[in-house]
TORKOL-4160 file (C-alpha; in steps of 0.2 Angstrom, whole numbers, padded with zeros to 4 digits, m for minus):
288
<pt num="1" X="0723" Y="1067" Z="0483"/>
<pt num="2" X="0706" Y="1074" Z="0481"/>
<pt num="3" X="0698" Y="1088" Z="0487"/>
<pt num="4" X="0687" Y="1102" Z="0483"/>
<pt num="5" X="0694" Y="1118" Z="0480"/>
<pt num="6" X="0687" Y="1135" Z="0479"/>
<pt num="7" X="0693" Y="1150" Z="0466"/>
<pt num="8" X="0676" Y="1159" Z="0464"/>
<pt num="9" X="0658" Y="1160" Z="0470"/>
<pt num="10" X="0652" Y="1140" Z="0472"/>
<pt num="11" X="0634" Y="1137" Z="0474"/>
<pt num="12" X="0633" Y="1121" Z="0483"/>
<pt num="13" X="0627" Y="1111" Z="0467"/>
<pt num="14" X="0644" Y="1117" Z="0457"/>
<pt num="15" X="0654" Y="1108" Z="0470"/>
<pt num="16" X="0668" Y="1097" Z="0463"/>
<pt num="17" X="0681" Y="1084" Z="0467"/>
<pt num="18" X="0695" Y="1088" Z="0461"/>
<pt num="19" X="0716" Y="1081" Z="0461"/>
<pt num="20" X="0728" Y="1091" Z="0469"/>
<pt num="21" X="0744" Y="1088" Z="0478"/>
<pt num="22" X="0745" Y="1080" Z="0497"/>
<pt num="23" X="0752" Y="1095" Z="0505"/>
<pt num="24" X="0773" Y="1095" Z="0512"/>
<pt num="25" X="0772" Y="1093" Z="0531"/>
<pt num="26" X="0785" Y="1105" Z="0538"/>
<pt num="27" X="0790" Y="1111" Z="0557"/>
<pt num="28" X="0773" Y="1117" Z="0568"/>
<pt num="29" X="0762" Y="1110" Z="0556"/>
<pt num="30" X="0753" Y="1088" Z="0557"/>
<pt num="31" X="0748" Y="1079" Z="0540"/>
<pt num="32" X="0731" Y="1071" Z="0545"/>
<pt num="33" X="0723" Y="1058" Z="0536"/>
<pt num="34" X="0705" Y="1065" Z="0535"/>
<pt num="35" X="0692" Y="1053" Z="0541"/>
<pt num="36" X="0675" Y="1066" Z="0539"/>
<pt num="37" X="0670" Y="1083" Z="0543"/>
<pt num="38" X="0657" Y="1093" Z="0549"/>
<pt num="39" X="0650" Y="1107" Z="0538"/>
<pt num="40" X="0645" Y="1125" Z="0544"/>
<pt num="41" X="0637" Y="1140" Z="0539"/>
<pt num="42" X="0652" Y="1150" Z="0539"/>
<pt num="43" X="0657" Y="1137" Z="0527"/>
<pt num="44" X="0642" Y="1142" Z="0516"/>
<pt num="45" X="0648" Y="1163" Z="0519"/>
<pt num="46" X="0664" Y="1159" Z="0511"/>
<pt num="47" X="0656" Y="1151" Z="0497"/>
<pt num="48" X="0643" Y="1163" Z="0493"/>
<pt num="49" X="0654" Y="1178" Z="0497"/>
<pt num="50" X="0669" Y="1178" Z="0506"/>
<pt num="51" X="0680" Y="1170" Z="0492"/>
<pt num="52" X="0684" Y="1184" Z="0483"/>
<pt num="53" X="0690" Y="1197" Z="0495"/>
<pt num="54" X="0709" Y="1199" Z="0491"/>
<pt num="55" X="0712" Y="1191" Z="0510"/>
<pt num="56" X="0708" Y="1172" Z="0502"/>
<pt num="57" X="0721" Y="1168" Z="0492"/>
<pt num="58" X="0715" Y="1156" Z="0480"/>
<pt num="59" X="0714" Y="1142" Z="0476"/>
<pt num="60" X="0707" Y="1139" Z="0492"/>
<pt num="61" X="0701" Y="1121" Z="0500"/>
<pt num="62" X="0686" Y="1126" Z="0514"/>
<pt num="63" X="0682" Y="1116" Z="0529"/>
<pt num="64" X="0685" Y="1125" Z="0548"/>
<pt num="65" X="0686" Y="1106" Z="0554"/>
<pt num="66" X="0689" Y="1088" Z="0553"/>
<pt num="67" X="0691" Y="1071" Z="0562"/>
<pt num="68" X="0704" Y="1058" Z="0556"/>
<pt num="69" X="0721" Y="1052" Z="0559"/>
<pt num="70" X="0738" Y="1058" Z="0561"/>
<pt num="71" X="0747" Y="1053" Z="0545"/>
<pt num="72" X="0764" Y="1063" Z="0550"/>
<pt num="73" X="0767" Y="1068" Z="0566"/>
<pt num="74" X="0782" Y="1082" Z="0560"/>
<pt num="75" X="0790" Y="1090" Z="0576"/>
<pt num="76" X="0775" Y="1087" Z="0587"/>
<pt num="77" X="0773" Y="1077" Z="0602"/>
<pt num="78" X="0760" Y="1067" Z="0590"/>
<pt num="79" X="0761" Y="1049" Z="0588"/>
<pt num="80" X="0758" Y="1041" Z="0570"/>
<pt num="81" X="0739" Y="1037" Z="0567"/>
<pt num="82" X="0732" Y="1044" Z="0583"/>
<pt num="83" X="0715" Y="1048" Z="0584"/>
<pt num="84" X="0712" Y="1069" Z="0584"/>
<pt num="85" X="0703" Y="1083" Z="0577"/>
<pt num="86" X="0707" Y="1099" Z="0569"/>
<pt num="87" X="0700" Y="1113" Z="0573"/>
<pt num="88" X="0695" Y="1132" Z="0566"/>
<pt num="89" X="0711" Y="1144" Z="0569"/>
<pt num="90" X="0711" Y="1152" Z="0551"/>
<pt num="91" X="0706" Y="1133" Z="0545"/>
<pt num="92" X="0698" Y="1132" Z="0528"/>
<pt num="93" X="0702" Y="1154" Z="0526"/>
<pt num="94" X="0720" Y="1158" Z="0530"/>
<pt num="95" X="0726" Y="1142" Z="0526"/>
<pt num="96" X="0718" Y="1126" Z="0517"/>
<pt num="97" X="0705" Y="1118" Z="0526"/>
<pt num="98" X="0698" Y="1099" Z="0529"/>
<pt num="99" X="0687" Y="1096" Z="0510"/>
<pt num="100" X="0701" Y="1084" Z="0506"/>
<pt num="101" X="0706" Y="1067" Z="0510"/>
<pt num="102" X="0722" Y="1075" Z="0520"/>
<pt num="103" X="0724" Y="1093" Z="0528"/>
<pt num="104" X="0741" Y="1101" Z="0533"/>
<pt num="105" X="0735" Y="1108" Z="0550"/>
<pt num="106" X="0746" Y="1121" Z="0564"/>
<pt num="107" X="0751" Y="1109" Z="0578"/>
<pt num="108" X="0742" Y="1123" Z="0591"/>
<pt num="109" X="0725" Y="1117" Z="0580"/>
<pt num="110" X="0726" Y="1098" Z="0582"/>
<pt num="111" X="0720" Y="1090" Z="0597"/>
<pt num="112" X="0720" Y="1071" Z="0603"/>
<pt num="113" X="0704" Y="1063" Z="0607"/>
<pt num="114" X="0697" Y="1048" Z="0616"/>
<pt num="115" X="0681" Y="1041" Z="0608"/>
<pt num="116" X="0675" Y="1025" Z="0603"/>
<pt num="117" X="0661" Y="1034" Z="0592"/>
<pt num="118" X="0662" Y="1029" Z="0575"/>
<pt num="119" X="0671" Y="1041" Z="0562"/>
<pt num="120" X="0651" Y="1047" Z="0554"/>
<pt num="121" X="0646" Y="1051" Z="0574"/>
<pt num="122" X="0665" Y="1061" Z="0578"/>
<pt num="123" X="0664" Y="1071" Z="0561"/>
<pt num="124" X="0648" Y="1079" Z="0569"/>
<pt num="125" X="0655" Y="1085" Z="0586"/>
<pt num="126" X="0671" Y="1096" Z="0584"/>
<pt num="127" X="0664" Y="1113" Z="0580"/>
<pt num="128" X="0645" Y="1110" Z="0582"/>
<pt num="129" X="0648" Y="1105" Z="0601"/>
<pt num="130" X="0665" Y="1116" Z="0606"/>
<pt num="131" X="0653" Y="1128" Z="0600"/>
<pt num="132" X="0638" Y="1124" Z="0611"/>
<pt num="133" X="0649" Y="1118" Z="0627"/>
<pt num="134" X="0655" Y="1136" Z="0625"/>
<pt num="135" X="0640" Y="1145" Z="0622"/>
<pt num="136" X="0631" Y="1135" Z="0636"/>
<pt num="137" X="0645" Y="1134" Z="0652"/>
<pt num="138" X="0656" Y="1146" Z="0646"/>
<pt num="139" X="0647" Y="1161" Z="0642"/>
<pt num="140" X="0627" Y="1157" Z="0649"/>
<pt num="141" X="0635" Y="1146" Z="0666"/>
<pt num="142" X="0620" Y="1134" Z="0663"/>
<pt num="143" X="0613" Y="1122" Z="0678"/>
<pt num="144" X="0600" Y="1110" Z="0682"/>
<pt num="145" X="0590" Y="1126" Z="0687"/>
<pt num="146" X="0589" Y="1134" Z="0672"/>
<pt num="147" X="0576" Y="1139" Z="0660"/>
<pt num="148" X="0586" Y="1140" Z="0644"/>
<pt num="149" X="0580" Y="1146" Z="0627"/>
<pt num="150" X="0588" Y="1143" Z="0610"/>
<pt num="151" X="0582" Y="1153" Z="0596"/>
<pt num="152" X="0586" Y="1142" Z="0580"/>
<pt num="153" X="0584" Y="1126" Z="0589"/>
<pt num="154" X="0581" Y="1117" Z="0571"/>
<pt num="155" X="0600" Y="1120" Z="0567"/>
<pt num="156" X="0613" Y="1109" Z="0571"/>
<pt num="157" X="0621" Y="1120" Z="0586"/>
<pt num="158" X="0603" Y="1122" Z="0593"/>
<pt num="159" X="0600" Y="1102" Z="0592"/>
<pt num="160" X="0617" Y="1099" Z="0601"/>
<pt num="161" X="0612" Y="1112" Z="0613"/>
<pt num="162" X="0597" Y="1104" Z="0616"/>
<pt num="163" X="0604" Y="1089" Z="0620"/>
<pt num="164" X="0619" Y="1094" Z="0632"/>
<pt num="165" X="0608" Y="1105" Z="0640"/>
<pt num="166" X="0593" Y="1090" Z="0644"/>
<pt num="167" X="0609" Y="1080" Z="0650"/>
<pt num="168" X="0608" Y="1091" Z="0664"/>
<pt num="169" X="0591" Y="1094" Z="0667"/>
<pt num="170" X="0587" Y="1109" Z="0661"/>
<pt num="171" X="0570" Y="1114" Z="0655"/>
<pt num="172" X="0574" Y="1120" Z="0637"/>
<pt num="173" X="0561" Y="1130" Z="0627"/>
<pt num="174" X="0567" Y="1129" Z="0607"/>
<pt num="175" X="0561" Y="1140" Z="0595"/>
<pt num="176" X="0559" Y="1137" Z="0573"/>
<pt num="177" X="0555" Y="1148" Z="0560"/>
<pt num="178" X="0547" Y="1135" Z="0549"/>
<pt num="179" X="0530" Y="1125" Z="0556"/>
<pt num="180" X="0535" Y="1109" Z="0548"/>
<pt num="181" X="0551" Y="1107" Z="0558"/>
<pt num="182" X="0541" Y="1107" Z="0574"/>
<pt num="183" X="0539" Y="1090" Z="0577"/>
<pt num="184" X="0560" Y="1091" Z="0575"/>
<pt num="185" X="0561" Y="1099" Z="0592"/>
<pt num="186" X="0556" Y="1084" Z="0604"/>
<pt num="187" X="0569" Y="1082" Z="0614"/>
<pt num="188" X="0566" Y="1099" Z="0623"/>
<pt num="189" X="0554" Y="1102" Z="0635"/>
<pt num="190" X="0545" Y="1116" Z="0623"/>
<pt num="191" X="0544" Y="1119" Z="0605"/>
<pt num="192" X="0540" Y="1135" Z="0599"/>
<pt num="193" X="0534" Y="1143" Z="0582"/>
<pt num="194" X="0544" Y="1159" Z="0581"/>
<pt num="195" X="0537" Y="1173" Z="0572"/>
<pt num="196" X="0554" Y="1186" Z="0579"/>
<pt num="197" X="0543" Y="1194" Z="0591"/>
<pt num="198" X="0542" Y="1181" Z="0608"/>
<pt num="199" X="0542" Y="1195" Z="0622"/>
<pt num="200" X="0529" Y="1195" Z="0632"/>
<pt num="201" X="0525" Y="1178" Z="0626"/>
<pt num="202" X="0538" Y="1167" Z="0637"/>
<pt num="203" X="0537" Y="1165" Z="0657"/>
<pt num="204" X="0554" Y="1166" Z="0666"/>
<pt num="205" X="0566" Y="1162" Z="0655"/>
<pt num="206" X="0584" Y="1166" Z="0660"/>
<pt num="207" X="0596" Y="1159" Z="0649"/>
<pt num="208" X="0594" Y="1162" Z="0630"/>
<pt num="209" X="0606" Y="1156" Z="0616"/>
<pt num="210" X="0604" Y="1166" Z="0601"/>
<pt num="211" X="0607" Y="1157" Z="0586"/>
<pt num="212" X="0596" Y="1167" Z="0575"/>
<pt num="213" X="0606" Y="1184" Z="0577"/>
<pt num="214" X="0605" Y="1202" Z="0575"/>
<pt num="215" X="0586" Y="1200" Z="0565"/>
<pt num="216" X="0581" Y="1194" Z="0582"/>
<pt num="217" X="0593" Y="1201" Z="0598"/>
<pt num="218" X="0581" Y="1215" Z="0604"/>
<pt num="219" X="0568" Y="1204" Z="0604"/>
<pt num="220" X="0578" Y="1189" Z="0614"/>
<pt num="221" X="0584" Y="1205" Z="0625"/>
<pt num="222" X="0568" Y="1208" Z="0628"/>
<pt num="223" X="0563" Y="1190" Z="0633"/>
<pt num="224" X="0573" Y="1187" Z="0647"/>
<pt num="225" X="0570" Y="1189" Z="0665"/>
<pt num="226" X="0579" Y="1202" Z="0676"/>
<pt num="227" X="0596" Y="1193" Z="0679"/>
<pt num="228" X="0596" Y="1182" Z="0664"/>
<pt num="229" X="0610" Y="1181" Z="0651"/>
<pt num="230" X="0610" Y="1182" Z="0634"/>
<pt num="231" X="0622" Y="1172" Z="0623"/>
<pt num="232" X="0626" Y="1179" Z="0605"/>
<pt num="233" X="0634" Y="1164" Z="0597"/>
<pt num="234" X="0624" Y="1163" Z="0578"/>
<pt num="235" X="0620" Y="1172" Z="0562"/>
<pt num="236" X="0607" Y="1159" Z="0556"/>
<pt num="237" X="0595" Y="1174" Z="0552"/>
<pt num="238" X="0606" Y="1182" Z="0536"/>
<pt num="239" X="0609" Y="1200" Z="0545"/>
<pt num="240" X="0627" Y="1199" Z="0553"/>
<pt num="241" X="0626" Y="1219" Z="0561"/>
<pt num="242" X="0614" Y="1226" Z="0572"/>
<pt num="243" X="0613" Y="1244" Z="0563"/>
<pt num="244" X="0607" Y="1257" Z="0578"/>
<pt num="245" X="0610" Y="1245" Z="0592"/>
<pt num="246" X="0611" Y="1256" Z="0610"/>
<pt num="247" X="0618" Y="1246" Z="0622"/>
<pt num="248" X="0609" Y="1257" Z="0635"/>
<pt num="249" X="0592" Y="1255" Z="0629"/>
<pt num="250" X="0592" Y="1239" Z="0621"/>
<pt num="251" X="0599" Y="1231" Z="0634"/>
<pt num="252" X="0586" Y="1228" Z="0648"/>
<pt num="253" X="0592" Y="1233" Z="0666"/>
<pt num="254" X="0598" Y="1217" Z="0674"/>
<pt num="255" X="0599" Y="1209" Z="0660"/>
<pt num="256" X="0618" Y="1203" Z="0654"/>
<pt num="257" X="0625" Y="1200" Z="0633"/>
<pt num="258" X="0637" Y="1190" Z="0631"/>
<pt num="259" X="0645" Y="1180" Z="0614"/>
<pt num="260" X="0654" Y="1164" Z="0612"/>
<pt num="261" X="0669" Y="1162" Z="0597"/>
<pt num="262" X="0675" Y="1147" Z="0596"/>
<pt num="263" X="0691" Y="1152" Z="0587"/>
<pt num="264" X="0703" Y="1148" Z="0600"/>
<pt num="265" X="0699" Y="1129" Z="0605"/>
<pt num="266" X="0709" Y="1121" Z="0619"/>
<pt num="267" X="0712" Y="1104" Z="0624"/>
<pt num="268" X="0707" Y="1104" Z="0641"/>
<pt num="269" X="0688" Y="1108" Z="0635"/>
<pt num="270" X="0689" Y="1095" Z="0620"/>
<pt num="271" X="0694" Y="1081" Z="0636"/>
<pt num="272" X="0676" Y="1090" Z="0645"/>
<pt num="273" X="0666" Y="1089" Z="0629"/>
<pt num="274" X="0670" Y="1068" Z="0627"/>
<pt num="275" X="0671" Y="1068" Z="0647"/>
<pt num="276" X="0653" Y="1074" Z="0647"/>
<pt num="277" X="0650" Y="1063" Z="0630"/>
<pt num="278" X="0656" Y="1046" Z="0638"/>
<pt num="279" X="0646" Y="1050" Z="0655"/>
<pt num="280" X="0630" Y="1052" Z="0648"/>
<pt num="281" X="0631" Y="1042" Z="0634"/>
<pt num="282" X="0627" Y="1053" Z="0621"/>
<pt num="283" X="0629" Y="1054" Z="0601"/>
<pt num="284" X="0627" Y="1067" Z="0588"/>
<pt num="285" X="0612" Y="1066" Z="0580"/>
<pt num="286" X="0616" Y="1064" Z="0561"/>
<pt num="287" X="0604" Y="1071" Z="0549"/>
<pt num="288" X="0599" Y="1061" Z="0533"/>
């Protein structure tokens, strides 16, 4: 089969195809016929850094997720050629991931899934939106009532947040580093220029998604309303630690931090996430 696979630093533009053995299916594990995949930013860390700790053992296929088919069902309760989606779990770091045309995945990792969207629109959805759906009802308890903001709303988490989040009537004010991308940010009711320093600057917001990070938690601390929760769920903004961070202080009274990992999926929410999907008719937006 073909698949990319990783033994060094890989900028994006040294990519390559190459031929390598479909993997053996054995007990606990599902053989999927891999029929697309998103393609995320922690992709990108492992890339650019992560493959040469000693942890990765190399070669290593990348990919935290896919959509396709089963191809052999092992000793799961899988039937052949049923429709699922694989899933994050060590994917693509502890074991080979889904840049290939088949990935040997954990049974625990695989869940079914009932779409009609095509294989293109699917391959958006399974870590993008378990992501958001986590970050929005999970961790923010998000209602018609809310003001929500997402920081990074240029992204594609913050354009699927956008768009669950309108499904339900919430006012959404989204912010983007870049003035160009502005007219990107129609869907929500506010688009925002943001130059990491919004305090002062928004009125009663009381939701916030965080996508940017650590470069710009205070400040989203510093946003919110009394009673508001903040959602810690991105790294977009390159710094991954806050160095100096007091809890005490930088946490305004009345105002709650929280962060989503979408690291252990489960099956229940995947049914919500195509639940919600079917009810309101949506569809990934695919970038070109």
């Amino acid at each position: 089969m073909k698949a990319v696979l990783l033994d060094k630093i890989t900028p994006a533009e040294m990519i390559q195809l190459k031929e390598t053995e479909i993997p053996e299916i054995k007990p606990g594990w599902v053989l999927i016929k891999v029929k697309g995949f998103g393609m995320n930013h922690s992709e990108q860390i492992l890339r650019l850094n992560e493959i040469n700790a000693d942890y990765i053992q190399k070669p290593l296929i990348p990919g935290i997720e896919c959509v396709g088919e089963i191809a052999d069902p092992s000793d799961s309760n899988f039937n052949f050629g049923q429709k699922v989606i694989g899933l994050m779990g060590g994917m693509g770091r502890s074991y080979n991931g889904s840049y290939a045309e088949y990935a040997l995945l954990p049974t625990k990792q695989v869940f079914h899934i009932d779409s009609n969207l095509p294989w293109h629109s699917l391959a958006a959805v399974p870590e993008t939106y378990y992501t958001a759906w986590g970050s929005l009802f999970e961790c923010l308890h998000l209602n018609s009532e809310d003001t929500l903001l997402i920081r990074g709303g240029t992204s594609a988490l913050g354009y699927a947040a956008i768009q669950i989040a309108k499904a339900i009537n919430c006012k959404v004010i989204a912010t983007t580093h870049r003035k160009e991308k502005l007219s990107l940010l129609q869907e929500a009711d506010e688009a925002v220029l943001d130059d990491n320093n919004l305090s002062g600057k928004l009125k009663n917001v009381n939701k916030i998604l965080e996508l940017v990070g650590p470069k710009t938690l205070r400040d989203s601390l510093k946003s919110a309303k009394v009673g508001a929760i903040v959602c810690h769920t991105g790294v977009l903004g390159g710094v991954y630690t806050l160095n100096g961070f007091d809890p005490i202080k930088d946490i305004p009274n009345g105002v709650y931090l929280t962060g989503f990992f979408s690291n252990y999926p489960k099956q229940e929410t995947i049914n919500d996430i195509f639940y919600f999907f079917n009810k309101h008719q949506l569809e990934p937006k695919i970038g070109k």
